[in-house]
C-alpha positions in Angstrom: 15.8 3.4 15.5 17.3 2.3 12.2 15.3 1.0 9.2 17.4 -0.9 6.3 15.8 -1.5 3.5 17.2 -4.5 1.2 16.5 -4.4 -2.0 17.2 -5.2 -6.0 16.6 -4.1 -9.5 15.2 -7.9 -10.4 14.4 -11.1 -8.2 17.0 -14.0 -7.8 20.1 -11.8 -6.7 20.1 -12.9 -3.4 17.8 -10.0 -1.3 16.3 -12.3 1.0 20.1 -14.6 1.8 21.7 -11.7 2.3 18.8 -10.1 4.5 18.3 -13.6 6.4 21.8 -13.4 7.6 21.7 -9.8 8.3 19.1 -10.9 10.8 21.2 -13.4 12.5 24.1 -11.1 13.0 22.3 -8.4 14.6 21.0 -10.2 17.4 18.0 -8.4 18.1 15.8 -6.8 15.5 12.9 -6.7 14.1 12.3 -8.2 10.5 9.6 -7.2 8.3 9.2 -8.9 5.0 7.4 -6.4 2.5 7.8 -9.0 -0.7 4.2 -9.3 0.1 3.5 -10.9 -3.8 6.5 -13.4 -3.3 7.1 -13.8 0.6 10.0 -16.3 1.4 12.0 -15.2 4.6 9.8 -16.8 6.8 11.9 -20.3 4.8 14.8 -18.7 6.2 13.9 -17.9 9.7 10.5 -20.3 10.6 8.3 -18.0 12.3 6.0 -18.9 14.7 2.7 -16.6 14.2 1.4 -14.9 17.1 -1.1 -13.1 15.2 -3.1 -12.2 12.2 -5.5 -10.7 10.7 -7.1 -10.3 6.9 -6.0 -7.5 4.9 -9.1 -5.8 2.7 -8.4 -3.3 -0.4 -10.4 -1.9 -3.3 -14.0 -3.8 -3.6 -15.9 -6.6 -5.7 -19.3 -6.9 -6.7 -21.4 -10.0 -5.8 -24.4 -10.5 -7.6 -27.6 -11.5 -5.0 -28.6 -14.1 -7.1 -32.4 -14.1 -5.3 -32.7 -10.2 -7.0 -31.4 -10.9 -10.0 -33.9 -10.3 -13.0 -31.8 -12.0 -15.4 -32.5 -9.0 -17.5 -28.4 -8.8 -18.6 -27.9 -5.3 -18.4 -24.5 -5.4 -16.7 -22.7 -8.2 -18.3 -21.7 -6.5 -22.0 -20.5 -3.3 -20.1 -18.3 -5.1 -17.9 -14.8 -4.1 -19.7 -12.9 -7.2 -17.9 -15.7 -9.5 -18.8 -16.5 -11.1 -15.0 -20.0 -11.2 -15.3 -20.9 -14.8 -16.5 -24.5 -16.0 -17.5 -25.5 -18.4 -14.7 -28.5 -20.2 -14.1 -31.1 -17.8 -15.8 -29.2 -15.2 -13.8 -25.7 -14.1 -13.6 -22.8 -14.1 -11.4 -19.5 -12.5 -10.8 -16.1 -14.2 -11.5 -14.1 -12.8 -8.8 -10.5 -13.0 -10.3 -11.8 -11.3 -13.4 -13.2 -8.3 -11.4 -11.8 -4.9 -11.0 -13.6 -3.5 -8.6 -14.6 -0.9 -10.8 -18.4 -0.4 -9.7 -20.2 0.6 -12.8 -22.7 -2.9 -12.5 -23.4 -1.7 -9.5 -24.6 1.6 -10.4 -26.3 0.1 -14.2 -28.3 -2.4 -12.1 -31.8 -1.5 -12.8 -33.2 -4.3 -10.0 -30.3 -3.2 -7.4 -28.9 -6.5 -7.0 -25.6 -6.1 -6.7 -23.3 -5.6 -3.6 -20.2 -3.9 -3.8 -18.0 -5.1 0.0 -14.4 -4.6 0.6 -12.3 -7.5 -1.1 -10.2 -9.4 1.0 -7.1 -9.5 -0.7 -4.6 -11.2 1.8 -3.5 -11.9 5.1 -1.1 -9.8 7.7 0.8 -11.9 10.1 3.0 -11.0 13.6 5.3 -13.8 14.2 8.2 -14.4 16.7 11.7 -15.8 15.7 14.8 -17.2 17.3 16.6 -13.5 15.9 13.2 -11.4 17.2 10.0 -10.2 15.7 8.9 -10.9 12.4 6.1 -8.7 11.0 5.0 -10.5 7.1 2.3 -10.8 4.9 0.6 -12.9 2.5 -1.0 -11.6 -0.8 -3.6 -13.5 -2.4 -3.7 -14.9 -6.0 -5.0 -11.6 -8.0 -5.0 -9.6 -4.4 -4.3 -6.1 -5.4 -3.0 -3.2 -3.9 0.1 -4.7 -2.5 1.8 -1.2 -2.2 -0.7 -0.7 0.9 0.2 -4.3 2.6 3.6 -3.2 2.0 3.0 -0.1 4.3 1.1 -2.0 6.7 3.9 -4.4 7.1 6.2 -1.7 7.7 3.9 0.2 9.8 3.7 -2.4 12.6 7.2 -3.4 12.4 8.1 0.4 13.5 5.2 -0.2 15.9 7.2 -3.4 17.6 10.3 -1.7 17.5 9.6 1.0 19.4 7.3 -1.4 21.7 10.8 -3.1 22.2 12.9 -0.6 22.2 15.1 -2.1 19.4 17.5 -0.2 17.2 17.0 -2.4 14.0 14.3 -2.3 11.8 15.7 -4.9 9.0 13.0 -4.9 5.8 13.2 -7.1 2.6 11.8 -5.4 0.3 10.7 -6.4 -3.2 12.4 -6.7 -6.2 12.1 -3.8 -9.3 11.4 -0.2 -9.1 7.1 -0.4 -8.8 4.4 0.4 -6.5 5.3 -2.5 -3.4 9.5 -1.2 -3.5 8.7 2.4 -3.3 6.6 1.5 -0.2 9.1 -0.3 1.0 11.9 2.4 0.3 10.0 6.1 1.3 10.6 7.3 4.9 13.7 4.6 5.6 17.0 5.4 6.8 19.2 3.1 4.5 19.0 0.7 1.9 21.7 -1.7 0.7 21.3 -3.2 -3.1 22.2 -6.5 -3.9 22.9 -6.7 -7.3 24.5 -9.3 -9.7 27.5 -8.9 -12.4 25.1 -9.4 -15.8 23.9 -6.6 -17.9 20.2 -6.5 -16.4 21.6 -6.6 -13.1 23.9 -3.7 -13.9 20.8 -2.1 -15.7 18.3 -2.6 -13.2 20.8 -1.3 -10.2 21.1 2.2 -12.1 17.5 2.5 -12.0 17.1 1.3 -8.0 19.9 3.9 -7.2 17.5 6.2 -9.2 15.0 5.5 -7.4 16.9 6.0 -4.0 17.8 9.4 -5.6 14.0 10.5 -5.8 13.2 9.8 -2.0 17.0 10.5 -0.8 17.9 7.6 0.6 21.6 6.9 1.3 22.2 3.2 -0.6 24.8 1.0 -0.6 25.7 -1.4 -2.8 26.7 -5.2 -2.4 27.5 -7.2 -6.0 26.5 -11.3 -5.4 28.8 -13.9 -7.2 31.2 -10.9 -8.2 33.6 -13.5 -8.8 31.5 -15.0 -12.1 32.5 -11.6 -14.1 34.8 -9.8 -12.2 35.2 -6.9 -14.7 31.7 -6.3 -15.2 31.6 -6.4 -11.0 34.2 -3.5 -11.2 32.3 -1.8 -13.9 29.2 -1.7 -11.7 31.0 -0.6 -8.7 32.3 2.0 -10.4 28.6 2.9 -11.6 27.2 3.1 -7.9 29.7 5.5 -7.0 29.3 7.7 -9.6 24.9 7.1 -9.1 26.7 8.6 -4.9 26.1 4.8 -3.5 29.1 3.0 -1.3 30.1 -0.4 -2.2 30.3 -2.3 0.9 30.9 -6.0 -0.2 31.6 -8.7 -2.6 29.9 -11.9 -2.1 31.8 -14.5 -3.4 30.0 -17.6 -5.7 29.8 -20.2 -3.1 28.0 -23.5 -3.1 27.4 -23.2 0.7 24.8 -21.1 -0.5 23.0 -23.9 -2.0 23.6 -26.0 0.9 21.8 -23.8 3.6 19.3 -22.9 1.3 17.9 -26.5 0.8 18.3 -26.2 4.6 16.3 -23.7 5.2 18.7 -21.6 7.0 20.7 -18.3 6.9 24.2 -18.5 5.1 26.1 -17.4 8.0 24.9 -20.3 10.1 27.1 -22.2 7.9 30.9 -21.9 7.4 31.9 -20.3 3.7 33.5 -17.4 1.5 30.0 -16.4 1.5 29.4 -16.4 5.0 32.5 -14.6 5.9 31.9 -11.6 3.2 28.5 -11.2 4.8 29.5 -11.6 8.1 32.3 -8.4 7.2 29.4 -6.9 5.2 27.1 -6.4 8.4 30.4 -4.9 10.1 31.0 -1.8 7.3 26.9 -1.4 7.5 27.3 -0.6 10.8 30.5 1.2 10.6 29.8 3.8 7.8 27.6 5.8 10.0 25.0 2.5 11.1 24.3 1.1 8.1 25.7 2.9 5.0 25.0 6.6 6.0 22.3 5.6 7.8 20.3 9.1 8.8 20.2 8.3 12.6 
């Protein structure tokens, strides 16, 4: 089994085309989508969900309005400031809360529960290219580094279920908590970067990163064609960072077009298309999927 991660230094480079596509060529895999803050390959591939289930991390106190004394104690030593008067008693504003517990060990009458917070949703779908394992993060859900793994953990789960040799992941964008989830324990990764100075910046510090855990990356430069020297520049810098370069994906309005379609690139005919389409074939040819560790 073969786990490719997809990733880039910031968002809006193309991850998630460039993965959808990747999808379609390979047949058969199984896709996980560990953008967990930001999920949007389900646009891509319209998944039909077999299965989910709620995804719990850290906790949040509730005030029991009944016990509450009104007496205060709590509110001026919450540090975030999510304890509101309310009614002659007081309540808990649960985007403000941390989860930290200390009104829940101050509480002179007891009144204050402390359950696991329900931070988001994980789902199993099926699509026309396979299995789609994806998740759903709530507005101020936290701990999306442990989503991440849970996403990833089932999609290993299915492959092996399956007996399928692709584990295709799109991961998140940046260097943080959610990415290295996404990136520790895989087999590849390709980058998809962009020819600008923060996308040139931000790849040096994802091929760091790749580095760290020793992952083999490869590196793919989107819209090359808008600045070819700084494409060659940054080429240059993922070889000397130990990264292959295995494509240059043209600017290409088709891109647009399938987008507002809500499908893969490759479906339709383009430049773009046919780079990725010869992008998929060096993956698989430099050792399945750019030095892939079998």
């Amino acid at each position: 089994m073969r786990e490719l991660v997809v990733l880039s230094g910031k968002g809006g480079t193309g991850k998630t085309s460039v993965l959808g596509s990747l999808a379609v060529l390979a047949g058969r895999a199984v896709l996980a989508d560990c953008d967990v803050d930001a999920a949007d390959l389900h646009l891509l591939l319209h998944p039909v969900v077999l299965r989910s289930e709620p995804f719990f991390a850290g906790h949040e106190a509730m005030i029991r309005a009944e016990a509450c004394t009104g007496c205060g104690a709590c509110a001026p030593l919450c540090r975030a400031g999510a304890i509101l008067a309310h009614n002659g008693s007081y309540a808990v504003e649960p985007l403000l809360c941390e989860g930290c517990g200390l009104c829940v060990r101050i509480c002179p009458a007891a009144a204050i529960d402390f359950p696991s917070r329900r931070c988001g949703e994980l789902y199993v779908s099926e699509t026309r290219v396979g299995p789609m394992v994806h998740a759903r993060l709530d507005p101020g859900g936290e701990s999306s580094g442990k989503l991440v793994t849970l996403v990833r953990r089932e999609a290993r789960k299915l492959a092996v279920e399956r007996g399928e040799t692709w584990v295709l992941v799109d991961g998140p964008p940046g260097i943080g908590c959610p990415v290295i989830a996404s990136l520790s324990e895989a087999t590849g990764v390709l980058v998809v970067t962009e020819p600008t100075p923060s996308g040139r910046h931000d790849l040096e510090r994802v091929l760091e990163l790749c580095r760290h855990f020793g992952v083999p990356p490869s590196v793919c430069v989107n819209k090359w064609d808008l600045h070819p020297e700084l494409t060659a520049d940054i080429e240059e810098l993922a070889r000397a960072q130990g990264a292959q370069v295995v494509g240059r994906i043209p600017y290409d309005l088709t891109v647009t077009t399938a987008q507002v379609q809500g499908r893969p690139v490759v479906e339709l005919k383009g430049p773009a298309a046919d780079e990725i389409t010869a992008l998929w074939a060096r993956l698989q040819a430099i050792g399945g999927a750019s030095a892939i560790r079998a």
